[in-house]
Structures are given as structure tokens and as C-alpha cells.
N, CA and C atoms as an extended XYZ file, in Angstrom:
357
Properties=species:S:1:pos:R:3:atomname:S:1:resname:S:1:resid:I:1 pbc="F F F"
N        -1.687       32.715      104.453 N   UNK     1
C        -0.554       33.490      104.945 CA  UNK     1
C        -0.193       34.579      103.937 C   UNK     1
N         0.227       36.196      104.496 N   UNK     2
C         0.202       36.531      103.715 CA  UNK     2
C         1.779       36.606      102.814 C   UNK     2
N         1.926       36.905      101.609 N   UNK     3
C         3.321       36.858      100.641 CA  UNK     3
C         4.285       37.549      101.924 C   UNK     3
N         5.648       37.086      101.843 N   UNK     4
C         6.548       37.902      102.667 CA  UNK     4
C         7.067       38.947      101.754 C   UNK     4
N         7.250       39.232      100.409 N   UNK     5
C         7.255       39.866       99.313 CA  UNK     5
C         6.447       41.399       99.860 C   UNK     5
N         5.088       41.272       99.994 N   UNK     6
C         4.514       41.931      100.366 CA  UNK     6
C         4.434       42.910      101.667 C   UNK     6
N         4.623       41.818      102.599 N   UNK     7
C         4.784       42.184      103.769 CA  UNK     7
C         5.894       43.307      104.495 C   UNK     7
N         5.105       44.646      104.448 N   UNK     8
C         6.059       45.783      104.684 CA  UNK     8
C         7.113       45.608      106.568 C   UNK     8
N         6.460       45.222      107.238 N   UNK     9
C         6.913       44.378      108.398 CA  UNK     9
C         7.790       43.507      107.841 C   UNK     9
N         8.095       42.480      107.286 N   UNK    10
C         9.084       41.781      106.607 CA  UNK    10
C        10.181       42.493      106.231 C   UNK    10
N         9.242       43.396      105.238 N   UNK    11
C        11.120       44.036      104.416 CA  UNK    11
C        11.159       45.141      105.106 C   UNK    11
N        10.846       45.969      106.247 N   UNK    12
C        11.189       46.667      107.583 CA  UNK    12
C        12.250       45.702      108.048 C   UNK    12
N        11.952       44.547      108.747 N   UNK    13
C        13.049       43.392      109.057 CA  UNK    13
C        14.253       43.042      108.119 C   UNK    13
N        14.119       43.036      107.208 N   UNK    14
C        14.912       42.835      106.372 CA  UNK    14
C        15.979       44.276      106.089 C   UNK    14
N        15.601       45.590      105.963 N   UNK    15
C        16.373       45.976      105.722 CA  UNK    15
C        16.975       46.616      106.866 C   UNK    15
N        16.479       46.400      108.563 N   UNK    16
C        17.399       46.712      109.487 CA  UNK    16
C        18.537       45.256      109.969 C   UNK    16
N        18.413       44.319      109.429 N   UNK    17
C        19.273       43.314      109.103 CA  UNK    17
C        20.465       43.480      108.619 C   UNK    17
N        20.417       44.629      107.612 N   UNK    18
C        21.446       44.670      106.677 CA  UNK    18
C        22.689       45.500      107.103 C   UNK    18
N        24.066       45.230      107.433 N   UNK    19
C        24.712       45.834      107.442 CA  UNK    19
C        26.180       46.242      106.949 C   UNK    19
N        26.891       47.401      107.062 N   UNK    20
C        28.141       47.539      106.415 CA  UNK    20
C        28.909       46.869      106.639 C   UNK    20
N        30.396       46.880      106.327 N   UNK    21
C        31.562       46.368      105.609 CA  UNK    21
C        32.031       46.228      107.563 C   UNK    21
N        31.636       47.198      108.521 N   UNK    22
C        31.788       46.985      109.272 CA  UNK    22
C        31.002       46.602      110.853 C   UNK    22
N        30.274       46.379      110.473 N   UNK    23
C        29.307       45.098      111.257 CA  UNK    23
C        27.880       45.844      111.696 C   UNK    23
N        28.427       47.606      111.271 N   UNK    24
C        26.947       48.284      111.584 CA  UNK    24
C        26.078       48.228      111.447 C   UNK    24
N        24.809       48.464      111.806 N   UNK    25
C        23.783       48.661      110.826 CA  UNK    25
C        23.888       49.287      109.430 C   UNK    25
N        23.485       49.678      108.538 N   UNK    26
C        23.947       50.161      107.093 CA  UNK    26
C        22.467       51.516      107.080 C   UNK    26
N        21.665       51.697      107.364 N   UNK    27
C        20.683       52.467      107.077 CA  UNK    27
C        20.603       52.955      108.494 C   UNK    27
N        20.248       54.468      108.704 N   UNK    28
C        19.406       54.891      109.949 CA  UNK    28
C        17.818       54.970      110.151 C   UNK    28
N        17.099       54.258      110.594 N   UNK    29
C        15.834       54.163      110.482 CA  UNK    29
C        15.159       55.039      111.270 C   UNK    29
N        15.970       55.608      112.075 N   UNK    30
C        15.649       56.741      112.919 CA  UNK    30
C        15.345       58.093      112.910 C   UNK    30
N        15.788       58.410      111.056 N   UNK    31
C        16.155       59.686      110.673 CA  UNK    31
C        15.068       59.568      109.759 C   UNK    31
N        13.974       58.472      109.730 N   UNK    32
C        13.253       57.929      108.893 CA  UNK    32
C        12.100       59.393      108.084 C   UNK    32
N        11.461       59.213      106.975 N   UNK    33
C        10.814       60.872      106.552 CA  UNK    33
C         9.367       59.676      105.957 C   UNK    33
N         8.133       60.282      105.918 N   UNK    34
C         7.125       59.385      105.648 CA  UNK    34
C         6.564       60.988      104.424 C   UNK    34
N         5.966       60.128      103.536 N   UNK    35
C         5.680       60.981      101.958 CA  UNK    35
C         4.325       60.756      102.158 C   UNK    35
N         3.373       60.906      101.711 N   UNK    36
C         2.129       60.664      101.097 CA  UNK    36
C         2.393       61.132       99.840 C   UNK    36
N         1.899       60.559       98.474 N   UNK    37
C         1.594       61.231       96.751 CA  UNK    37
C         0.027       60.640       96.495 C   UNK    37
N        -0.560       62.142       96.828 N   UNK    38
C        -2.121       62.007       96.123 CA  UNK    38
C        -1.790       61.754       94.683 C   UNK    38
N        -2.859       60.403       94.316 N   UNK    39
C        -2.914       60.068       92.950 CA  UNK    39
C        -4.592       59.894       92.636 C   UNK    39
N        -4.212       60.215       91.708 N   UNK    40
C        -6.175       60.578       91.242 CA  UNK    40
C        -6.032       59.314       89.587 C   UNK    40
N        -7.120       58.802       89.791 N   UNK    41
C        -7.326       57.867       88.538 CA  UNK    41
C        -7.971       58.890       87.295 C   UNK    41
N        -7.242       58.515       86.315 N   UNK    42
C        -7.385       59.249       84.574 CA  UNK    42
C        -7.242       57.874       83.846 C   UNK    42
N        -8.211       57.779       82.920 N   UNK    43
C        -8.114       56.253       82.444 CA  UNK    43
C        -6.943       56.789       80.796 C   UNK    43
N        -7.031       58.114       80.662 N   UNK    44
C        -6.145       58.278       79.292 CA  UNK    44
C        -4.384       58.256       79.737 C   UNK    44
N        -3.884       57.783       80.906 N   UNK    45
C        -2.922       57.652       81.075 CA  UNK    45
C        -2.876       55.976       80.921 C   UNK    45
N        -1.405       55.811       80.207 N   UNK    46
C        -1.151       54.759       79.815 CA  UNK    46
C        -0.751       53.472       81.146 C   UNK    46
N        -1.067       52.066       81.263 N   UNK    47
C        -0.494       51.231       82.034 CA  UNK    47
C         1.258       51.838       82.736 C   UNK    47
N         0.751       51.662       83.809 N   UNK    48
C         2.819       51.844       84.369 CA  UNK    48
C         3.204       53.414       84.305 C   UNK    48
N         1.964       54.385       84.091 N   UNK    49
C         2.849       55.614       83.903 CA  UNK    49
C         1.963       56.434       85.147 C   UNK    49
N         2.741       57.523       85.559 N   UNK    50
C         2.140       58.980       85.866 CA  UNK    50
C         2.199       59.824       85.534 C   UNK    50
N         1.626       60.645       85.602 N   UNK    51
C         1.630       62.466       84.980 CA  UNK    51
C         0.740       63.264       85.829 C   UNK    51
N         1.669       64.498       86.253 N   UNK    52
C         1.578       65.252       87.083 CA  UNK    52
C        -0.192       65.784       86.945 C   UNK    52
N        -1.130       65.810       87.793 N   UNK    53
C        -1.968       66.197       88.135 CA  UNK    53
C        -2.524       67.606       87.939 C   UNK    53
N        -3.263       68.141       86.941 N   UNK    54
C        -3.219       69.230       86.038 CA  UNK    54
C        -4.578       69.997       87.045 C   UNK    54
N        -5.091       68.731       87.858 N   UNK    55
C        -6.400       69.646       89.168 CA  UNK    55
C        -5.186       70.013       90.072 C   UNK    55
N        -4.452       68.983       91.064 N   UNK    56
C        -3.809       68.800       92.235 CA  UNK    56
C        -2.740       69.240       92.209 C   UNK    56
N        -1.899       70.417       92.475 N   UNK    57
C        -0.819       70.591       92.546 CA  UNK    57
C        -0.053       69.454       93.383 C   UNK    57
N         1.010       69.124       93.143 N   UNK    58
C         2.017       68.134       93.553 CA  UNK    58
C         1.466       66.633       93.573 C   UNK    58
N         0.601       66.749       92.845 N   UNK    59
C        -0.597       65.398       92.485 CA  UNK    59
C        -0.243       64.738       91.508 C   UNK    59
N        -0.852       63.280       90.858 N   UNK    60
C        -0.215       62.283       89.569 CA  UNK    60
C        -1.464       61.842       89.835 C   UNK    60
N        -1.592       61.396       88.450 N   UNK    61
C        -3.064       60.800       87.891 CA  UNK    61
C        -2.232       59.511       86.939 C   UNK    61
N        -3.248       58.267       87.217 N   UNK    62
C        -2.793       57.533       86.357 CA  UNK    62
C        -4.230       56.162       86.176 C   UNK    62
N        -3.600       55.432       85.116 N   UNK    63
C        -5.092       54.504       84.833 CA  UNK    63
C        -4.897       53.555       86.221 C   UNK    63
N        -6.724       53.011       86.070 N   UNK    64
C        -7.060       52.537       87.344 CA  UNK    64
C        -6.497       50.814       87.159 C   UNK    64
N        -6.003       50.638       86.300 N   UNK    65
C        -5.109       49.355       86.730 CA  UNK    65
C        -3.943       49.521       87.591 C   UNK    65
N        -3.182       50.770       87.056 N   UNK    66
C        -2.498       50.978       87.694 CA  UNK    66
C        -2.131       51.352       89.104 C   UNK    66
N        -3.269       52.072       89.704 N   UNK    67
C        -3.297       52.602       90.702 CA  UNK    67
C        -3.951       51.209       92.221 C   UNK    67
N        -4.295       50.244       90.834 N   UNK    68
C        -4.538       48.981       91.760 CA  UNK    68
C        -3.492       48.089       92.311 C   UNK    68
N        -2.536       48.191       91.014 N   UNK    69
C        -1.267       47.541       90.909 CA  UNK    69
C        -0.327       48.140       92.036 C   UNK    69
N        -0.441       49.046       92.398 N   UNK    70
C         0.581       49.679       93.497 CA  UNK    70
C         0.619       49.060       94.752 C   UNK    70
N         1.757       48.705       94.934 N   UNK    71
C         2.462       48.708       96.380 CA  UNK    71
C         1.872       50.104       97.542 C   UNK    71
N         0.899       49.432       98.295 N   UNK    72
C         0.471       51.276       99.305 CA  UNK    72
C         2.129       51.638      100.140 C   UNK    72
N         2.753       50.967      100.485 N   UNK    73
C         4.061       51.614      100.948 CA  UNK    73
C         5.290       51.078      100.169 C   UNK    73
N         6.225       51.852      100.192 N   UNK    74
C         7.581       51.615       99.347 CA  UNK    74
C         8.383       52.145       99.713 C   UNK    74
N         9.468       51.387      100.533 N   UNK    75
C        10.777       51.781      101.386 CA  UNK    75
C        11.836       52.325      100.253 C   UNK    75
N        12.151       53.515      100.528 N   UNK    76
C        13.159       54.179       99.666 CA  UNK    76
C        14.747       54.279      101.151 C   UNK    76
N        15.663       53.902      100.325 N   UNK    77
C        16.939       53.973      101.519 CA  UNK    77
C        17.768       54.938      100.478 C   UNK    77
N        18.260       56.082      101.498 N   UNK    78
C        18.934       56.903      100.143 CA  UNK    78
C        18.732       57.571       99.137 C   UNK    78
N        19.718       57.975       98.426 N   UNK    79
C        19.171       58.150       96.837 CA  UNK    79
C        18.799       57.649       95.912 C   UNK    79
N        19.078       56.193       96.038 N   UNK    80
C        18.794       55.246       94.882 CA  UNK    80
C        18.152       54.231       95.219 C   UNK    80
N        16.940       54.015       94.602 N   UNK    81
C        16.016       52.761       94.683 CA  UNK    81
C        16.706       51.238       94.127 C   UNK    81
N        18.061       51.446       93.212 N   UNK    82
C        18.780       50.304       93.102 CA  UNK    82
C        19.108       49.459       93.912 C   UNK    82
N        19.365       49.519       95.525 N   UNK    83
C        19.635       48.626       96.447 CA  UNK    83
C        18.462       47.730       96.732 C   UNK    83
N        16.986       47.899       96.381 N   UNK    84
C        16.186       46.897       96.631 CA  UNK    84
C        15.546       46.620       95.380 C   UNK    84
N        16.054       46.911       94.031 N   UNK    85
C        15.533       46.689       93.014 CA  UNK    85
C        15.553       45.298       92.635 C   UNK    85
N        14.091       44.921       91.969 N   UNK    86
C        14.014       43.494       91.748 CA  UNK    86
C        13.035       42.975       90.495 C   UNK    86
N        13.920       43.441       89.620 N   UNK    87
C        12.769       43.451       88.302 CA  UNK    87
C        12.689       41.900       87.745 C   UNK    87
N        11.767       41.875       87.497 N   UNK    88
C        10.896       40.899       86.855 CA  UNK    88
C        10.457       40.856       85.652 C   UNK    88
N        10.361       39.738       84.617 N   UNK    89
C         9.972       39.605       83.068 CA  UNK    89
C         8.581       38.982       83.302 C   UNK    89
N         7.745       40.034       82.813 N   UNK    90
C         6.111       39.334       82.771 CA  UNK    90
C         6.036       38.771       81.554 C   UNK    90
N         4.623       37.706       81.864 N   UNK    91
C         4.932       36.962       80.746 CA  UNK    91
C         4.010       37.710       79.554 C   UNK    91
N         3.500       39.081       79.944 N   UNK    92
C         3.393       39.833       79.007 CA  UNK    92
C         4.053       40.512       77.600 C   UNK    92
N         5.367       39.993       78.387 N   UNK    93
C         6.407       41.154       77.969 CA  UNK    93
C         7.252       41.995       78.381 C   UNK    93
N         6.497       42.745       79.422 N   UNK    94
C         7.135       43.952       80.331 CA  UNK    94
C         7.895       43.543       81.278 C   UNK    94
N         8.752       44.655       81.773 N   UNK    95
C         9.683       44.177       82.362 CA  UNK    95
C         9.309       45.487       83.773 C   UNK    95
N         8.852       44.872       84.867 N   UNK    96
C         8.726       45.975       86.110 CA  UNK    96
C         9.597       45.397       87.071 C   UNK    96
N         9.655       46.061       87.780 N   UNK    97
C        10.538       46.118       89.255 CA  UNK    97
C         9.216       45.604       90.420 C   UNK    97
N         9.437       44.909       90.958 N   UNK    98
C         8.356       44.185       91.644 CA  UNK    98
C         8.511       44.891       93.207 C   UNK    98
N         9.368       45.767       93.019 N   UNK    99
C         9.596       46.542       94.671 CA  UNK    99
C         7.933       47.370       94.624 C   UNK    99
N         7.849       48.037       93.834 N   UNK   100
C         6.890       48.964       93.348 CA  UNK   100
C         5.474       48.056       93.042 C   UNK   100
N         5.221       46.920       92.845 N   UNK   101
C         3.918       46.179       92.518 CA  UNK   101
C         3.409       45.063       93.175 C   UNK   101
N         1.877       45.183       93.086 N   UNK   102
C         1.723       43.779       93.837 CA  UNK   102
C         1.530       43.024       92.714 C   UNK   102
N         1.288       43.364       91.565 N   UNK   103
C         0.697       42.569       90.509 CA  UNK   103
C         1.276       43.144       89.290 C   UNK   103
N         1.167       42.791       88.131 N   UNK   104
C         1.752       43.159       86.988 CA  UNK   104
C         0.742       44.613       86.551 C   UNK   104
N         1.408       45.573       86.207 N   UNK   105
C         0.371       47.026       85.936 CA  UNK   105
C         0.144       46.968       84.614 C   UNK   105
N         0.516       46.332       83.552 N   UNK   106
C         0.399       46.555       82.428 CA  UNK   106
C        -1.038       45.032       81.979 C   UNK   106
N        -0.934       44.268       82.581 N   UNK   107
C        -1.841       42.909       82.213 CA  UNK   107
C        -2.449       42.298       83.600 C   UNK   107
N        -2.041       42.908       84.544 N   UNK   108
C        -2.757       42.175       86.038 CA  UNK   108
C        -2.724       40.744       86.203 C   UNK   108
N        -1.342       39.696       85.566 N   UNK   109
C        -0.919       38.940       85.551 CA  UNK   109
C        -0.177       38.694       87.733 C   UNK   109
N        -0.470       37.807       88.347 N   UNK   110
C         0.013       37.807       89.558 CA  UNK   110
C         1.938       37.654       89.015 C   UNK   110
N         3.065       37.891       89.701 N   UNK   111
C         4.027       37.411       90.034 CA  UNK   111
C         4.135       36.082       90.076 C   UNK   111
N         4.984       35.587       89.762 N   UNK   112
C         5.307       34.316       89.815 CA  UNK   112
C         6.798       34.443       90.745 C   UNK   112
N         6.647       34.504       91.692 N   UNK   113
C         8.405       34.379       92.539 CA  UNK   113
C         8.655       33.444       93.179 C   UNK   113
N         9.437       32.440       92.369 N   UNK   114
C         9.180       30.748       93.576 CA  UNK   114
C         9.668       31.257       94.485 C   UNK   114
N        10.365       32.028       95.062 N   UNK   115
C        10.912       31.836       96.456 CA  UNK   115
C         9.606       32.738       97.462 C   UNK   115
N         8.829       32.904       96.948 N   UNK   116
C         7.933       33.186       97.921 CA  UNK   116
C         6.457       32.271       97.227 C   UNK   116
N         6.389       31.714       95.967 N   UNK   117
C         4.779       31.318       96.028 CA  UNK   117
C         5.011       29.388       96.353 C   UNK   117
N         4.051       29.434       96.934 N   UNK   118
C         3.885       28.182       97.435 CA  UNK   118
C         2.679       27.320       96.596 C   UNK   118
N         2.543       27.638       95.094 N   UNK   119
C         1.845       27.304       93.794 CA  UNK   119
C         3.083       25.936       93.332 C   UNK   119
């Protein structure tokens, strides 16, 4: 089965669930905008980072752990990615936001989230 963590159908469900102070829905999903960001692999960029694409205009290059480590979609509501932020302490060290990863970008350590692993 796959992680519900993962599952962009899930947290689609999840965040038309959510609503205001007065019983509304809280987000318009209707007004919804879809991005693509070409990213090109550069192995001299560090774990966890990007930098603007010096071939690709409006492009980011980053190392190929990283670009493995990525989440392919990532629901942004608003201006601020704080409402679904959910950072995590690897046992690397680092500290990422697991909205943004399937796996740890700095050591490729899996997540450990009891409320979704069944380990």
C-alpha cells in the first residue's frame, strides 16, 4: 500500500477537508495555478540546495540525490508553505520539512513517521 504521506490524492483530500472559523471550506481549489521548475542535475551543488540554472533560464540545477529526494508534486495554499509544514530530525542530523521529500536529501535515510509506517 502506498504511504498516505505520499499520496498526493490523500493530501488533495485532506486539504479540501479543511475549513474556517466558519464552517467553509478554507482554500479555493478552483482558482487552482499548476508550475512546472525544470531542474537539471549538477553534482557540485550541495545536498538540499538549488541554484539557478546558468544553461536554462528560469531553471535550478542541483545534486542527483537530491533531485531523487523530491516530492514530484507539492501543494502550495497561499503565501506561506507554513500551514502544511512538517519538519522532521534525521537521524543524520538535518532537519527537513518532509512536505518537500520522500526521503532524507542529505543521507537517503527513509522517514521514520509512526503515524504512517507500519515497520
Amino acid at each position: 500500500m502506498k504511504n498516505p504521506s505520499q499520496d498526493p490524492n490523500k493530501i488533495l483530500e485532506v486539504i479540501k477537508a479543511i475549513e474556517n472559523m466558519a464552517g467553509l471550506p478554507n482554500f479555493d481549489l478552483e482558482a487552482r495555478q499548476d508550475f512546472k521548475v525544470n531542474i537539471r542535475v549538477d553534482e557540485a551543488v550541495g545536498p538540499a540546495k538549488f541554484k539557478p540554472d546558468p544553461l536554462v533560464p528560469g531553471g535550478y540545477v542541483a545534486n542527483s540525490l537530491t533531485v531523487r529526494a523530491m516530492r514530484p508534486d507539492i501543494f502550495m495554499l497561499g503565501n506561506s508553505l507554513d500551514d502544511l509544514s512538517a519538519p522532521y530530525s534525521c537521524d543524520c542530523g538535518q532537519e527537513v520539512d518532509v512536505q518537500f521529500w520522500k526521503f532524507c536529501p542529505y543521507c537517503a535515510r527513509p522517514f521514520k513517521l509512526s503515524r504512517f509506517d507500519s515497520r
